[in-house]
N, C-alpha and C positions, 0 to 999 in steps of 0.2 A: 496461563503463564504469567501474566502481568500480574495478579492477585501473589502467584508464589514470591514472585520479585519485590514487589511492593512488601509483603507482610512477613518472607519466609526468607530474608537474605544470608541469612546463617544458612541455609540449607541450600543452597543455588548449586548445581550442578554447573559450573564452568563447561563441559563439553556439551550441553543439553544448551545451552544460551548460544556458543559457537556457532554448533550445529543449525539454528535456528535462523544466526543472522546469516548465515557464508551458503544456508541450502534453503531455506522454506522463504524467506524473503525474496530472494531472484528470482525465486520461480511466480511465486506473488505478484512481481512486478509482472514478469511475463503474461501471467493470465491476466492481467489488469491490463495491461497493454493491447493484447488481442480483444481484449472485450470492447475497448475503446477503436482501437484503429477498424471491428467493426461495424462500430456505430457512424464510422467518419468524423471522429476525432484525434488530433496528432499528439494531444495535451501540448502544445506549444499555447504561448501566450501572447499569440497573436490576436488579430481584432476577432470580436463576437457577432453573430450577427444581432442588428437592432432591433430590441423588442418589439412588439406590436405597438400602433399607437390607443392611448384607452383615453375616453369619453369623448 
């Protein structure tokens, strides 16, 4: 899609971009979100734990 946006803007379907931000992104974030709150992350940008110490 980005490729047709970038190269093909004369031809850009308005309700295919729509469709894309308002349905396939939400849900995007959603799976992104379960994969994280999985993993035990909130993506909040709170403190990190501190690396190992090396040498």
């Amino acid at each position: 899609m980005r490729n047709v946006l970038i190269h093909g803007y004369a031809t850009i379907d308005d309700e295919v971009v729509w469709r894309a931000a308002t349905e396939r992104v939400p849900a995007l974030r959603r799976i992104f979100k379960n994969m994280l709150d999985h993993r035990g992350i909130d993506g909040s940008a709170g403190p990190h734990p501190t690396p190992p110490a090396t040498g």
